[in-house]
C-alpha positions in Angstrom: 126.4 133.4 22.5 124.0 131.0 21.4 120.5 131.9 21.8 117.7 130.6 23.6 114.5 128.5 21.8 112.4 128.1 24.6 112.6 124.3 23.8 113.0 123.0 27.4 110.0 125.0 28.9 108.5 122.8 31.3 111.4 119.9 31.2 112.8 119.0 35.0 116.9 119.4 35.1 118.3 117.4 37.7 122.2 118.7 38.3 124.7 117.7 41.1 126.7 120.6 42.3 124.9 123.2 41.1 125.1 125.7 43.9 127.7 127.8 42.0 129.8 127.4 38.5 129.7 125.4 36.1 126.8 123.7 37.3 124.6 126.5 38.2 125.4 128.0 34.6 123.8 125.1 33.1 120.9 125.5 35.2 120.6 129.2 34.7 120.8 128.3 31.1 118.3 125.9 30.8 115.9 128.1 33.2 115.7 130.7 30.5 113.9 128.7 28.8 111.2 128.1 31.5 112.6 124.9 32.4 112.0 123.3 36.6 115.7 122.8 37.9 117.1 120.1 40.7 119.5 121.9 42.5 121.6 118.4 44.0 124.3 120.0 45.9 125.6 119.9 49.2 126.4 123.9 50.6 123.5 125.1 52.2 125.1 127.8 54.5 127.5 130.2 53.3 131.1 129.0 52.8 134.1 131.0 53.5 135.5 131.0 50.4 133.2 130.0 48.0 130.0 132.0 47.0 126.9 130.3 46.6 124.4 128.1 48.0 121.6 126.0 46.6 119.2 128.9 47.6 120.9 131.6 46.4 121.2 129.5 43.1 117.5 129.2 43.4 116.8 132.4 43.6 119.1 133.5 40.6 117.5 130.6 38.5 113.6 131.9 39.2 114.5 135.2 38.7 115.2 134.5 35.2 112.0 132.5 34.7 112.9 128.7 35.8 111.3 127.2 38.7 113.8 125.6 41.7 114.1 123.1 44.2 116.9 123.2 46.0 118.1 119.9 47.6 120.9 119.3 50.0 122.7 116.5 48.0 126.3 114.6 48.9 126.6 112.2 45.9 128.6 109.9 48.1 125.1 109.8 49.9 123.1 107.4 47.6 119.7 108.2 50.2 120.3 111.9 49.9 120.5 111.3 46.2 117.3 108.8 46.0 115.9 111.2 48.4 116.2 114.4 45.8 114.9 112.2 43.0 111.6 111.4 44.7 111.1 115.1 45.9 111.8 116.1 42.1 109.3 113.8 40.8 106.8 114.6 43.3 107.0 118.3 42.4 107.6 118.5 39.0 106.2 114.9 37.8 109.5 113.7 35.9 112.9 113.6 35.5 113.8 114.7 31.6 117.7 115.6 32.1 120.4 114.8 34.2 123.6 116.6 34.6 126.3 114.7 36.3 128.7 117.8 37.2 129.9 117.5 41.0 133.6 116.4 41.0 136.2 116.3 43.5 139.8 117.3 42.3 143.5 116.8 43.5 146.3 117.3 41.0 148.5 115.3 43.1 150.7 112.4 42.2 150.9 108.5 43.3 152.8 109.3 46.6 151.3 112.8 47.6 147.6 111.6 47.1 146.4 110.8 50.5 144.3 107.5 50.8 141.4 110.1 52.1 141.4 112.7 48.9 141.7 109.4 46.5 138.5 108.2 48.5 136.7 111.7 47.9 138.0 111.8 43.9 136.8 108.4 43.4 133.4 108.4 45.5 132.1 112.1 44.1 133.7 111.4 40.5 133.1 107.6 39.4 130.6 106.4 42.0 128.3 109.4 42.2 127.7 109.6 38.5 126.8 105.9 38.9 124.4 106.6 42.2 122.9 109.9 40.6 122.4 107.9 36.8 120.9 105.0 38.3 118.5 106.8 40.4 117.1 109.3 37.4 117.1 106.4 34.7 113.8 104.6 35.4 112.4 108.6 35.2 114.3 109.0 32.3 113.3 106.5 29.9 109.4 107.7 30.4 110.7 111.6 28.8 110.3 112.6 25.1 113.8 114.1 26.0 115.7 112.0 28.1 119.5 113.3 28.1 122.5 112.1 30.7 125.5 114.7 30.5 128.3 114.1 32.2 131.3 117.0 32.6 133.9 115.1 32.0 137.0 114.5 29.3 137.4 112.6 25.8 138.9 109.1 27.3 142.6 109.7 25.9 145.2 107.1 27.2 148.4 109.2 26.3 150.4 108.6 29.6 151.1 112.6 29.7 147.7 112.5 31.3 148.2 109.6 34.1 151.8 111.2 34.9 151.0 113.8 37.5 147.8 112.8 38.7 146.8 109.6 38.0 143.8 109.3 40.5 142.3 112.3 39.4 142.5 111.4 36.0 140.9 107.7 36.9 138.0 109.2 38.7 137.5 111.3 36.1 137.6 109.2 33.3 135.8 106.3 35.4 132.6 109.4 34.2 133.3 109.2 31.0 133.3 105.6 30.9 129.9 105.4 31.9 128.8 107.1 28.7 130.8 104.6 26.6 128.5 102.0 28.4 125.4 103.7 29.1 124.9 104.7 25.6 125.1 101.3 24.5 122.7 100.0 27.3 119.6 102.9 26.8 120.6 103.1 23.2 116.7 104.5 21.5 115.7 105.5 25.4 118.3 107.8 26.6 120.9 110.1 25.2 124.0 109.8 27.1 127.3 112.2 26.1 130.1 113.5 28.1 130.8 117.4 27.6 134.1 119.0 27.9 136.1 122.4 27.8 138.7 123.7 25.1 140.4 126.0 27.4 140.5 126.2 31.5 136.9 127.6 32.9 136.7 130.5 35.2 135.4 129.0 38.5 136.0 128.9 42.3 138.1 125.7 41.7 140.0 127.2 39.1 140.8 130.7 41.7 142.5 127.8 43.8 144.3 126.0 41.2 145.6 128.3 39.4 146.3 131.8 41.9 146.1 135.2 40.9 145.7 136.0 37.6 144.4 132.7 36.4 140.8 134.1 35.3 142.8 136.2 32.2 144.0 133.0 30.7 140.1 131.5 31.4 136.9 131.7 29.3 133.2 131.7 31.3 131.4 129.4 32.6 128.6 130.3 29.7 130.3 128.7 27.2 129.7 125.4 28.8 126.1 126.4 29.7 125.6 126.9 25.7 127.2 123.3 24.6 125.2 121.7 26.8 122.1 123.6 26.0 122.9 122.5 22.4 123.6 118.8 23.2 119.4 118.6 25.3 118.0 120.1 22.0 119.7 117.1 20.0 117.5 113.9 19.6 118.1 110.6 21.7 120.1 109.1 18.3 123.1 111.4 19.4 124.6 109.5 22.3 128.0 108.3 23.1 129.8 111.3 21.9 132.7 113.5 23.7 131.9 117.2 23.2 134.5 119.5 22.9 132.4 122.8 24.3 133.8 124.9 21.3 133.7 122.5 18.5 129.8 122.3 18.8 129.2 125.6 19.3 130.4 126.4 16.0 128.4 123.9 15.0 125.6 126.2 15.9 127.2 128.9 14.0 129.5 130.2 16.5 132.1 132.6 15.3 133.0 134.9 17.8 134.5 133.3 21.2 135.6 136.6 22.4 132.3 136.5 23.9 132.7 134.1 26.4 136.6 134.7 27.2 137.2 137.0 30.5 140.0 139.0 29.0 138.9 139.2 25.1 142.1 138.9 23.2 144.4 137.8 26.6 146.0 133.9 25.8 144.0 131.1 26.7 145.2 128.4 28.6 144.3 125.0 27.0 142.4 122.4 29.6 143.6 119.0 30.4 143.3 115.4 28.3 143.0 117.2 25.1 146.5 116.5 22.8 147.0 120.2 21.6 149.7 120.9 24.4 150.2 117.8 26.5 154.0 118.0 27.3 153.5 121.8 28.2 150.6 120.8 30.3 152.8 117.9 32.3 155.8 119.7 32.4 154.2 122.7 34.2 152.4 120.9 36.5 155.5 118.6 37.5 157.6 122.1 38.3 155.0 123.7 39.8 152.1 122.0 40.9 149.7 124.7 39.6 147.8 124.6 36.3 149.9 126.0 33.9 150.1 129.3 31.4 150.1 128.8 27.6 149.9 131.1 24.4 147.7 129.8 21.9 150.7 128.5 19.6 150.4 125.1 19.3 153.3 123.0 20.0 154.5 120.5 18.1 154.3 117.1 18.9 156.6 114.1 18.2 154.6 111.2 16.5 155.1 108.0 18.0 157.2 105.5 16.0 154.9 102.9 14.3 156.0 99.3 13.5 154.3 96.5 11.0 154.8 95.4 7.2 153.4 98.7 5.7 156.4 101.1 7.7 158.9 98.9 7.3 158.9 98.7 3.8 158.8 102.3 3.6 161.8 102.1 5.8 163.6 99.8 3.1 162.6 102.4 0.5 163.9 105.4 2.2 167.2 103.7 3.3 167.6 102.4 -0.4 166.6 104.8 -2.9 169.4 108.1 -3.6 169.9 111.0 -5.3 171.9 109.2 -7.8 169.1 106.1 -8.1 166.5 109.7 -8.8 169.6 110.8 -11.2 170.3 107.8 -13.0 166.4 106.1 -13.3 165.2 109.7 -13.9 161.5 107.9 -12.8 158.8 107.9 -10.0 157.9 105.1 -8.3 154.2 104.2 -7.3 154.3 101.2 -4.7 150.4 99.5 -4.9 151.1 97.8 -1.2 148.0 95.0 -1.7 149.7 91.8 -1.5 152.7 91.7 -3.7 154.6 95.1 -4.4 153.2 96.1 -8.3 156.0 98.9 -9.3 154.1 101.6 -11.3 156.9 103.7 -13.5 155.9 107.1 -14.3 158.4 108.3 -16.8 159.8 112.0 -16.5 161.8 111.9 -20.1 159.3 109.8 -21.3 161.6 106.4 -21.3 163.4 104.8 -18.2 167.1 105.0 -18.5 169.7 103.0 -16.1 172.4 104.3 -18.2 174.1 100.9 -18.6 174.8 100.8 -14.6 174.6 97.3 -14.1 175.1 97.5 -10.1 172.2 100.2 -10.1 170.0 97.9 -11.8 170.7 95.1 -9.9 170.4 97.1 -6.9 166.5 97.6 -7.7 165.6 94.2 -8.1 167.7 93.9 -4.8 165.3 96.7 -3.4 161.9 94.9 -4.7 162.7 91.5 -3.2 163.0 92.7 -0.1 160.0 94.7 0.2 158.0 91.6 -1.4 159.3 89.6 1.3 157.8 91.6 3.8 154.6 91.7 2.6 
């Protein structure tokens, strides 16, 4: 696991939803290093089937060194979030990171997504991370530091990913977008970067999802809580990126992700709107409704068919040229596509030989007109 430097001693972490999971592992990270920690989340008495509050997640975080301040925080709330800010700044001075983490999820499709859980995906998701940002920028761009994370997904428009759940996935991406245009707009002054998983994350959402069993196909929440410790030691110059959790990590020097799996050895299952396994992922979830099971073969994918000049004088070429035109030429042909097709023959006996086949010949010169015509 990647160590800690002590680097964000004294820095103020502002992160919705961290009562439990992912969010609490970022704090407990970053409190390791003696860092103050905004606990923005909204269960302050024991739930039923989740574990956690923001007081026991204040207690965990100063017991490992960080100081707390646990705030009862609905993003959908902007006073309650306004309200957290100025209690942060009045206790600890300054705002230095942000972690927008709460999210709302329903893996539903277009006609099974109530108007009330679209409401919730799209007022926790899109417009909380806008509430909670706007709030802790003016605070932000007074820190040496200055980072925005958001926990959410590299924006990928393959339709696999709309198919099954296209609110969720709006909501979710309506995050990342923020970073695409907030990094542009505090470019110098704050850092802002979206972080996301390889593989599923062992969590109390994830326990729903997926049933019984799911936490073997998982890795820990720590691995996240490392990639984003690695992205607030970074300088304000790295902004607008997508982090794939394991891709920076090694980075770091990260070989071993045994370390942070549940089951060492035990298959992972791949997370969504990343391309390794995106039929697998859809087709699971349309016969099921669960998230899915995979081996760690990847699959492989189709490429799309592509159109223009450039393909479809490959086409011509392919659908042309024979065994008997390789036979009879005995040459290789180098096409120089700029402008006007410049055959290049590389000779194989040393001399280019049609062997007195006229048709072949005039076949050739056939074959180069037409590709010069599309070009």
């Amino acid at each position: 696991m990647l160590p800690n430097t002590g680097r964000l001693a004294g820095c103020t972490v502002f992160i919705t939803g961290a009562s439990r999971g992912i969010g609490k592992a970022i704090a407990l990270k970053a409190a390791k290093d003696g860092a103050n920690i905004v606990i923005a989340a909204k269960t302050a008495q024991p739930h039923p089937k989740l574990l956690g509050t923001i007081y026991t997640a204040a207690e965990e975080i100063e017991a490992v060194g960080g100081k707390a301040l646990p705030c009862i925080v609905d993003v959908r709330d902007e006073q309650q979030i306004s309200a957290a800010v100025e209690k942060a700044i009045k206790k600890f001075g300054g705002i230095d990171i942000l972690v927008n983490n709460a999210s709302a999820i329903s893996l539903t499709n277009t006609l099974d997504t109530p108007t009330k859980r679209l409401d919730l995906m799209m007022n926790v998701n899109t417009r909380g991370t806008y509430l909670a940002s706007k709030a802790c920028i003016p605070y932000l761009k007074k820190s040496k530091v200055a980072h925005i994370l958001n926990i959410s997904p590299p924006l990928n428009l393959n339709p696999v990913w709309f198919k099954q759940h296209c609110a969720y996935t709006i909501a979710k991406y309506g995050m990342s977008m923020y970073v695409l245009g907030m990094a542009e707009e505090f470019k110098g002054e704050i850092a802002v970067n979206a972080l996301w998983p390889k593989t599923a994350i062992h969590t109390a959402a994830m326990d729903m999802l997926g049933g019984p069993g799911i936490e073997s196909q998982c890795r820990k929440v720590d691995i996240i809580a490392d990639a984003a410790y690695s992205i607030f030691q970074k300088p304000k110059s790295f902004t607008g990126n997508f982090v794939i959790d394991e891709n920076i990590l090694k980075e770091e020097g990260i070989e071993n992700f045994d370390v942070y799996a549940i089951k060492p050895g035990h298959p992972l299952q791949p997370d969504f709107f990343l391309d390794e396994y995106p039929e697998a992922v859809s087709k699971k979830v349309e016969s099921t409704g669960a998230v899915p099971e995979f081996k760690e073969e990847k699959l492989q994918l189709q490429p799309k068919p592509r159109s223009g000049a450039v393909e479809e004088t490959f086409r011509i070429v392919k659908d042309s040229l024979s065994d008997d035109v390789v036979k009879a030429t005995q040459a290789i042909y180098l096409f120089e596509l700029s402008g006007k097709l410049k055959p290049t023959m590389a000779f194989m006996s040393g001399k280019l030989k049609i062997k007195g086949n006229m048709a072949l010949a005039i076949k050739l010169e056939k074959l180069m007109n037409q590709m010069n015509a599309r070009l």
